[in-house]
N, CA, C and O atoms as a GROMACS GRO file, in nm:
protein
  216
    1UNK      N    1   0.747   1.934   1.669
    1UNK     CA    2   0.861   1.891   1.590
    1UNK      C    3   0.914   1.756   1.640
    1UNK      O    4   0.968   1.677   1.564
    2UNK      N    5   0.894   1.728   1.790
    2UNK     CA    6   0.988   1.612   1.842
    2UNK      C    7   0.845   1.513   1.761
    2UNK      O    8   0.900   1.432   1.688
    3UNK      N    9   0.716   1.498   1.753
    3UNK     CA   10   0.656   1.406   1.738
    3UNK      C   11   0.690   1.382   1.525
    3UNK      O   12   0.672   1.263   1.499
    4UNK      N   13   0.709   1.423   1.459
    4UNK     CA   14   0.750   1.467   1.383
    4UNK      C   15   0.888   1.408   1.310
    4UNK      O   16   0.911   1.374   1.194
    5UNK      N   17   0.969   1.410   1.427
    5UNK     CA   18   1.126   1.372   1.421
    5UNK      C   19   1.063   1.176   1.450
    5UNK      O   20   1.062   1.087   1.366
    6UNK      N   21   1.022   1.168   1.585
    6UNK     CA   22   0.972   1.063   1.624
    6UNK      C   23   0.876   0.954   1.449
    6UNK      O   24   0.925   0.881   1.362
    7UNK      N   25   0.780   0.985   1.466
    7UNK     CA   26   0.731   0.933   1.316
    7UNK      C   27   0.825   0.934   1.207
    7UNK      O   28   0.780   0.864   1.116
    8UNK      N   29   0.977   1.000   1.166
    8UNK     CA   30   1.000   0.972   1.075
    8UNK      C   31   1.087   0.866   1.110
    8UNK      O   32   1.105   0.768   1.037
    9UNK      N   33   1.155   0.886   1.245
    9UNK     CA   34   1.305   0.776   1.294
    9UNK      C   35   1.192   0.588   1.292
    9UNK      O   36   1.257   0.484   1.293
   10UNK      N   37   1.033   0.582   1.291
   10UNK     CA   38   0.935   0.467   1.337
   10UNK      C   39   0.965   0.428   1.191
   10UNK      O   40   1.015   0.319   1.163
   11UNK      N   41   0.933   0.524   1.094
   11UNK     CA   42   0.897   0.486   0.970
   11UNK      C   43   1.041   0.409   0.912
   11UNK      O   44   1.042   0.298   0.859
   12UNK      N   45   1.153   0.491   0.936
   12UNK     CA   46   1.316   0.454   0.914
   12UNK      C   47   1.318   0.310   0.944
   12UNK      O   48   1.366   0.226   0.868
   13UNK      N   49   1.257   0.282   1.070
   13UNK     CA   50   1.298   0.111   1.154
   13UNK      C   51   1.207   0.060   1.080
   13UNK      O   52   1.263  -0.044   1.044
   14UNK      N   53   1.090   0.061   1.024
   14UNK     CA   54   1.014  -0.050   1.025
   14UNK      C   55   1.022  -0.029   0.880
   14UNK      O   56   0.920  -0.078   0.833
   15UNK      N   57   1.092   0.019   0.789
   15UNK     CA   58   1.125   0.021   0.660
   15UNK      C   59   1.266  -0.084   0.679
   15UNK      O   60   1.277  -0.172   0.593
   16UNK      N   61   1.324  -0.081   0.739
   16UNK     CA   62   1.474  -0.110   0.768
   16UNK      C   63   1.468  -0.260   0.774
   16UNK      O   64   1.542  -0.338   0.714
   17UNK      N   65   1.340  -0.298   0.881
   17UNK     CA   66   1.297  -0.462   0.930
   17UNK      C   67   1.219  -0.484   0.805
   17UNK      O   68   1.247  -0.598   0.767
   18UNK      N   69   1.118  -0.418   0.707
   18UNK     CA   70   1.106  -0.498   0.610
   18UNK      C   71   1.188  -0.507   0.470
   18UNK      O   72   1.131  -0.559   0.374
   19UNK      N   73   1.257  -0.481   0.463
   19UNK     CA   74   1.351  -0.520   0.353
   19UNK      C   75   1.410  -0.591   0.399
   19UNK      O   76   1.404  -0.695   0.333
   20UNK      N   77   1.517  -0.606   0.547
   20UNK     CA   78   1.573  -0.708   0.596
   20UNK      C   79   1.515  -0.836   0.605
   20UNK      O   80   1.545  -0.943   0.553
   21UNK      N   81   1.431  -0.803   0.678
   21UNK     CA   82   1.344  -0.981   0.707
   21UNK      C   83   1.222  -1.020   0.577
   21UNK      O   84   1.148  -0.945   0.513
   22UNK      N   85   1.239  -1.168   0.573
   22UNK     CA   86   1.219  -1.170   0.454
   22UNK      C   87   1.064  -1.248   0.491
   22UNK      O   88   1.049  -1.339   0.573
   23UNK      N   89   0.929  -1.165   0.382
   23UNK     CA   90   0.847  -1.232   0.440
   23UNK      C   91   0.778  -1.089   0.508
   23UNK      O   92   0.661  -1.098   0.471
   24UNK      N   93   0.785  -1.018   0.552
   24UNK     CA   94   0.778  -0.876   0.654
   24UNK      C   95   0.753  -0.758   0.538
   24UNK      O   96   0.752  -0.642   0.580
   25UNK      N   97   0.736  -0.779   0.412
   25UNK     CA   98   0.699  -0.611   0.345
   25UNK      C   99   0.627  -0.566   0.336
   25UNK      O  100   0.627  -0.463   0.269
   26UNK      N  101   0.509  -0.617   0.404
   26UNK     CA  102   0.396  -0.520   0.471
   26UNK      C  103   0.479  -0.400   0.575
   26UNK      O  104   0.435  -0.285   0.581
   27UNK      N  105   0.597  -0.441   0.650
   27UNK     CA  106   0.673  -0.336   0.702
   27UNK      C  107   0.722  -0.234   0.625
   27UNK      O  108   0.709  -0.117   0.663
   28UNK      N  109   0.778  -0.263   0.519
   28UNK     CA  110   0.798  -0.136   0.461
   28UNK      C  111   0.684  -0.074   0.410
   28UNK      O  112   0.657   0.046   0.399
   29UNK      N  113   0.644  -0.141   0.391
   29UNK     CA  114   0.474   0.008   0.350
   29UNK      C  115   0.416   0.090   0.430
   29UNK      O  116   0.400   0.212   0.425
   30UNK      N  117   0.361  -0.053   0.564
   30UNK     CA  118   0.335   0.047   0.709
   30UNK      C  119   0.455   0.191   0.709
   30UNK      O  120   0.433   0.312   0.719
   31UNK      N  121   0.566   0.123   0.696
   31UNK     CA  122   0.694   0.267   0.730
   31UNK      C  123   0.656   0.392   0.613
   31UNK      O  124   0.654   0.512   0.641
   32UNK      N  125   0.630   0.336   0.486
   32UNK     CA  126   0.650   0.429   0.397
   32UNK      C  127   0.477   0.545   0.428
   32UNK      O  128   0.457   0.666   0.413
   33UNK      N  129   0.392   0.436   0.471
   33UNK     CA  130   0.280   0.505   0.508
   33UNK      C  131   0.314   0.591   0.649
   33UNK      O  132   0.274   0.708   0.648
   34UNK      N  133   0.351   0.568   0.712
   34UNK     CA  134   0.401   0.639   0.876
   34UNK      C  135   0.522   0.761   0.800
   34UNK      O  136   0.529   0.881   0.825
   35UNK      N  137   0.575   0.711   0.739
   35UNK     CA  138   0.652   0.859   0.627
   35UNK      C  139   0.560   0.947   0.581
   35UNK      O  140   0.568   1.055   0.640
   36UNK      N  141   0.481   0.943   0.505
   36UNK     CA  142   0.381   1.022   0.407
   36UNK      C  143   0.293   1.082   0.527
   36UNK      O  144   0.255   1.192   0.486
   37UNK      N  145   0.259   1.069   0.613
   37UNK     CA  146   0.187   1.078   0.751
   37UNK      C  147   0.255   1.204   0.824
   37UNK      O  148   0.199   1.306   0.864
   38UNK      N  149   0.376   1.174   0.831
   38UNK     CA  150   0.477   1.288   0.913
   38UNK      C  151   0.497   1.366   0.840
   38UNK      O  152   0.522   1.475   0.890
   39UNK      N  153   0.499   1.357   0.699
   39UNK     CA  154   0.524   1.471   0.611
   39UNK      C  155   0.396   1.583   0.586
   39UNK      O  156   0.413   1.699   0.548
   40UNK      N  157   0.255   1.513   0.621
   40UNK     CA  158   0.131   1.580   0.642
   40UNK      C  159   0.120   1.668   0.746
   40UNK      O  160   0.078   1.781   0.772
   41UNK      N  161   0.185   1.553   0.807
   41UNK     CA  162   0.189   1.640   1.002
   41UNK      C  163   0.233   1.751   0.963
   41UNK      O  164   0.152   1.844   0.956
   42UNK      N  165   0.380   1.773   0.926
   42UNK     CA  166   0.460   1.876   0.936
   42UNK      C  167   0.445   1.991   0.866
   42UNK      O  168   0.494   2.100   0.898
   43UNK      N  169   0.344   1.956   0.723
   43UNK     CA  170   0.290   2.065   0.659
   43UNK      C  171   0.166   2.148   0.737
   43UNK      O  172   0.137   2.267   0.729
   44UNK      N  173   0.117   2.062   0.800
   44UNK     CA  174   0.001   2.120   0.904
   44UNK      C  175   0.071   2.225   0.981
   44UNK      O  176   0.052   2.347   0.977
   45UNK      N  177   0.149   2.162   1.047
   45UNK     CA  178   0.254   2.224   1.163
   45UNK      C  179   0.278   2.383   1.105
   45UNK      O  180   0.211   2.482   1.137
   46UNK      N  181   0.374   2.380   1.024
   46UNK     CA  182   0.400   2.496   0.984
   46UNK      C  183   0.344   2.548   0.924
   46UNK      O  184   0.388   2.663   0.928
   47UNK      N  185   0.232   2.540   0.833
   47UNK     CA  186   0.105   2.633   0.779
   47UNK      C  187   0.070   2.692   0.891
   47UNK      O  188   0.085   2.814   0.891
   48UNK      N  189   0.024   2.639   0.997
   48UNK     CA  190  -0.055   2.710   1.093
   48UNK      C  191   0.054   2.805   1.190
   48UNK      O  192   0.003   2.906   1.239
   49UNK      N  193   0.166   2.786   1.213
   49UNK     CA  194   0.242   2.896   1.233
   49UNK      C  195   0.301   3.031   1.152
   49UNK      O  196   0.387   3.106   1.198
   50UNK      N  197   0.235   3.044   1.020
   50UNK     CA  198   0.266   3.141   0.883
   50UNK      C  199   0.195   3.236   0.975
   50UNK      O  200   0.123   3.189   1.063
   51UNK      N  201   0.212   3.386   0.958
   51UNK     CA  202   0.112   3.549   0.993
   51UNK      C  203   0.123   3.573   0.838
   51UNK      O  204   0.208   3.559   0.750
   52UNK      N  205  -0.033   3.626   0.852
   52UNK     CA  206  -0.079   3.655   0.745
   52UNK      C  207  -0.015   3.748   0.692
   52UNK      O  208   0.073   3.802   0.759
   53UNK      N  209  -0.041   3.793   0.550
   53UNK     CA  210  -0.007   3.877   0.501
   53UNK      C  211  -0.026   4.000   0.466
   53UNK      O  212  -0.124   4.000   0.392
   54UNK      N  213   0.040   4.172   0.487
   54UNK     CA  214  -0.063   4.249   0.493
   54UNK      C  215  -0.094   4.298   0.345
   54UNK      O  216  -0.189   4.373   0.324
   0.00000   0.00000   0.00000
């Protein structure tokens, strides 16, 4: 979960620096891609902690 929390607060900053700085929106994509990434993670994450069903 902390790596998780971590990838989304990376994606937050480097979304944040490319809209700000002008010239830099390859940053917001990298971020929006490092978003879509953590959201994979986290579906992994918790699929694999589900018990089956009887």
């Amino acid at each position: 979960m902390t790596l998780f929390l971590l990838l989304v607060l990376a994606a937050i900053v480097l979304g944040i620096i490319g809209v700000a700085v002008k010239g830099l929106f390859y940053l917001l994509i990298i971020g929006v891609v490092v978003f879509v990434a953590a959201l994979v993670f986290l579906g992994m994450q918790l699929g694999r902690h589900r018990r089956p069903l009887r």
